[in-house]
N, C-alpha and C positions, 0 to 999 in steps of 0.2 A: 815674426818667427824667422829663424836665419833661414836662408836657403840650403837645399841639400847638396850634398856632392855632386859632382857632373860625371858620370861614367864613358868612357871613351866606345861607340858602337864596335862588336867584335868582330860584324859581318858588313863589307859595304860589297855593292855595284863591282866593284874593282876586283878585289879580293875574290868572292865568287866567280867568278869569268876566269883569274888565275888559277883554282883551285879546282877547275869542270875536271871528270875524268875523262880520259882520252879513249877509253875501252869501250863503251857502249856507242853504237850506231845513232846519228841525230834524229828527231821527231821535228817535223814541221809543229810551229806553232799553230796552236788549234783556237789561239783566241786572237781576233782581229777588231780593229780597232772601228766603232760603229762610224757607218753611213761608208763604209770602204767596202767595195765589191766582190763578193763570193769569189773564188779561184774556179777558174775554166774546170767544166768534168770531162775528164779522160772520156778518152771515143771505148766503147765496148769492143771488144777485142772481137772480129766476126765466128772465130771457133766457141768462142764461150757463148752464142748467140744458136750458134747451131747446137751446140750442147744441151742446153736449155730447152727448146725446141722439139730435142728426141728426149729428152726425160718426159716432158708433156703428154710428147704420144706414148709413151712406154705407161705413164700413169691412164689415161685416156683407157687405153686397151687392157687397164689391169681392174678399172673400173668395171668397164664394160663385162668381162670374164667372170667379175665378184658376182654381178648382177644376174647374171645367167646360170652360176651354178647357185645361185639363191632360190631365184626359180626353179629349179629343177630339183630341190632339197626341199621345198616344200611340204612334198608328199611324204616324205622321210619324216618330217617335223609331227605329224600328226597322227593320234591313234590309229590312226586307218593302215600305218604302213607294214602290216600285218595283213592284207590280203592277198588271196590268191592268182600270182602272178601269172597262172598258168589261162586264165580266163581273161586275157584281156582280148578286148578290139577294139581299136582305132579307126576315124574315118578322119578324111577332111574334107570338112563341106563347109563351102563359100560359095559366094553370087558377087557378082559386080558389086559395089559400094553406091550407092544412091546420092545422088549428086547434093542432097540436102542432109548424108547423114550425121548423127550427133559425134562430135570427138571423146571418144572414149578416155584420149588423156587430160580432158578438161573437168569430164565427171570423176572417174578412178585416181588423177593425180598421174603426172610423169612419173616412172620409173625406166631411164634409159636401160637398154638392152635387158629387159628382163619382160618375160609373157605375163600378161595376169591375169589369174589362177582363178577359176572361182570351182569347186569343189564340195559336193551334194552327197550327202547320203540319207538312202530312200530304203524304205521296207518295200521290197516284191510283193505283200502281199495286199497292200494298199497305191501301186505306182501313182509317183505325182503327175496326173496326164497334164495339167495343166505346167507345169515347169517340160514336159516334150515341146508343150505346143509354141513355149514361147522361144526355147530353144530352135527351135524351126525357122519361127521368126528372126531372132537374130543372126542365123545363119544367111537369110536374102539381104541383110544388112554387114555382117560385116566378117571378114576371115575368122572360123573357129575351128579351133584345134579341139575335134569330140574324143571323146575317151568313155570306156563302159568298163569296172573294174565288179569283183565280186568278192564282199569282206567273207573271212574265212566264219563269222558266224552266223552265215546265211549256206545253210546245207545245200540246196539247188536252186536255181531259179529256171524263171521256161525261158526257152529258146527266142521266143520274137522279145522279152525284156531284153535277153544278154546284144541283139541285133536293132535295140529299139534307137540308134542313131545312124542306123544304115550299115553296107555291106563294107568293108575296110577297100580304102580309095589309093591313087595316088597318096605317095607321100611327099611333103614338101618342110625342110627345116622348121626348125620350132620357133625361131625367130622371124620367120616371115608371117605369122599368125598374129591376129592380132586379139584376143582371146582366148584362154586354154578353157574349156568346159568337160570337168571330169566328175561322172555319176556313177557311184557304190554303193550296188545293193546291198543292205545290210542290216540287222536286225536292230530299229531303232525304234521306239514308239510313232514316231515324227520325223518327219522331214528336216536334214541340217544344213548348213549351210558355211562354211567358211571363202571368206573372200583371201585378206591379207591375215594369213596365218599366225605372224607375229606379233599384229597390232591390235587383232579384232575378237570380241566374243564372237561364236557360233548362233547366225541365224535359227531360229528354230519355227516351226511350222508351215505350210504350203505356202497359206497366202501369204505371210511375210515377205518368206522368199522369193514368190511371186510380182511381189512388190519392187523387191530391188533389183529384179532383171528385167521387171517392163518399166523401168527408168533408166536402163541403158539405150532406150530410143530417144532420150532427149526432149519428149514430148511434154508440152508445156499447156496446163487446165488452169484455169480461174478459179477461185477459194470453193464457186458454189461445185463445179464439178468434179472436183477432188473428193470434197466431202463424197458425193454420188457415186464414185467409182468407190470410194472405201467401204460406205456404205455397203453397197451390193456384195462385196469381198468379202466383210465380216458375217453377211446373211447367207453367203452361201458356203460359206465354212462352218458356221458355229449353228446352223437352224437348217439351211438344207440337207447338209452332209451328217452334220453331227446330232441333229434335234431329232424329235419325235413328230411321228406321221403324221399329226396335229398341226406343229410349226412346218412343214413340209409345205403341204397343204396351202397353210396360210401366205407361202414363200410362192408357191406356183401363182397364184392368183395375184400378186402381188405384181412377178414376173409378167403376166399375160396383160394385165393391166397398161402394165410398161411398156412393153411390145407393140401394144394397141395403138399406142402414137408416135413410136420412134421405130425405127426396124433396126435397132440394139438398146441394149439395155440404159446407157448413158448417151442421146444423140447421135446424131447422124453417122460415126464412124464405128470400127471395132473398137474396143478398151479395156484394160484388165480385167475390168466386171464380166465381159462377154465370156473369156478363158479362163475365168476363176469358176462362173457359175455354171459351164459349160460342161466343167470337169468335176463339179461335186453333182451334175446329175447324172453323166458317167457314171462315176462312182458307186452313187446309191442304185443304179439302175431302176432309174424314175422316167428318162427320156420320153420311153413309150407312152406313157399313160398322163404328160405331160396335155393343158389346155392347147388351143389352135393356135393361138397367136406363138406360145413357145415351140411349137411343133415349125412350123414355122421360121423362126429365128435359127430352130439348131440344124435343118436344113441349109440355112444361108450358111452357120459357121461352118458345117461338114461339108461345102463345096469349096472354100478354101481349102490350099494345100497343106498347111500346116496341122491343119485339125484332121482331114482325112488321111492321112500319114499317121496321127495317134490314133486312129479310128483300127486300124490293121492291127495293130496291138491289142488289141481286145474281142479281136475274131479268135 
């Protein structure tokens, strides 16, 4: 086959280089030839270093403000922001911090500068003594910011409910708390419960909620005592409080039984079982006519301060 024509190249090396336009600014070469060493990096200019710096804190403190009126919008966020503001009281009651207490941002989750909220609403005319008493509790453990609000579809409540977190105290910033606890009377079948407003259903009934506030001590049972403490929870919710004089009955003896070798209801210490089963015989106004060994025990509870504190609320 002949060979083809040779074309002369239109573009060489040479030609390009004579033809660069002179108008546009040069570009360093951005490709280097391998195994040849990176180009030195320019030193940071020290103003751009400072600049940087204050954009941080500017962000820092725009966070922290997000966080705080998040918290504080809360209460806006939920059905409830419709009660009567005219009826509020505030206290703040704290004790020392116990040298062993549990970190509430390990169980709740960090949220810098923002309080966390947990927010209850209770019929007056059943009160959850047992969520007083543990509130009590966690007030020797750890800064709570208390609050008593009353939703507008609760016509009156009595005076020792509206005062049932104490007399209104010093006040001290909202960020220095480390717990917001706010209780709205209100006309609910049950007891409710919201913790993180935005992320969570509403707890519903005593001992649930019960439940999730005496796991704010951090306190840690082995599978068989769990069970035992739930146990007693669910009997003296659903058979002492709620059951017939029959399952009552069978629940006292059960109780006295248990008494008869432990001096509470689950082992040597107090435990939700104690202030669960404590406050459904409140409740029902069974105390009295309670066997010995329960006469007994709710003696030991009622010389505690927490429980004789709910005890003035039902004079």
């Amino acid at each position: 086959m002949p060979a083809m024509y040779k074309v002369r190249p239109l573009h060489s090396a040479a030609v390009l280089a004579e033809h660069l336009p002179s108008c546009m600014y040069p570009l360093p070469n951005l490709h280097r030839a391998p195994g040849t060493a990176a180009p030195p990096q320019e030193e940071v200019d020290p103003s751009l270093q400072a600049l940087e710096s204050r954009q941080e804190e500017i962000l820092k403190r725009l966070y922290e403000l997000k966080s705080a009126v998040d918290g504080l919008s809360k209460m806006i966020q939920t059905p409830d922001a419709d009660f009567d503001v005219t009826n509020i009281i505030q206290t703040d009651e704290f004790s020392p911090l116990s040298t062993n207490g549990a970190d509430l941002d390990l169980m709740l989750g960090k949220d810098y500068g923002a309080l966390k909220d947990v927010v209850i609403n209770a019929n007056p005319s059943l009160p959850p003594l047992s969520l007083l008493v543990i509130h009590s509790l966690l007030c020797e453990r750890y800064k709570i910011l208390s609050a008593v609000h009353t939703h507008s579809s609760v016509k009156s409540v009595p005076e020792n409910l509206l005062k049932c977190f104490g007399e209104q105290t010093k006040k001290q910033p909202r960020h220095e708390y480390q717990l917001g606890f706010t209780l709205i009377w209100k006309d609910v079948p049950k007891p409710q419960m919201k913790f993180s407003i935005q992320t969570m259903c509403p707890i519903e009934g005593e001992g649930n909620i019960a439940r999730f506030l005496f796991s704010l001590f951090g306190q840690k049972y082995n599978a068989v005592t769990s069970t035992l403490i739930d146990s007693w929870v669910d009997t003296a919710i659903f058979q002492l409080r709620e059951g017939s004089s029959k399952e009552r009955g069978a629940v006292l003896r059960s109780m006295n039984a248990a008494l008869g070798k432990s001096p509470w209801l689950v082992g040597s210490e107090l435990t939700l079982a104690d202030v669960v089963a404590w406050s459904a015989l409140q409740q029902t106004g069974t105390a009295s006519s309670a066997p010995a060994n329960v006469q007994k025990w709710i003696r030991s509870c009622e010389n505690l301060a927490p429980f004789s504190s709910v005890m003035k609320l039902l004079k």
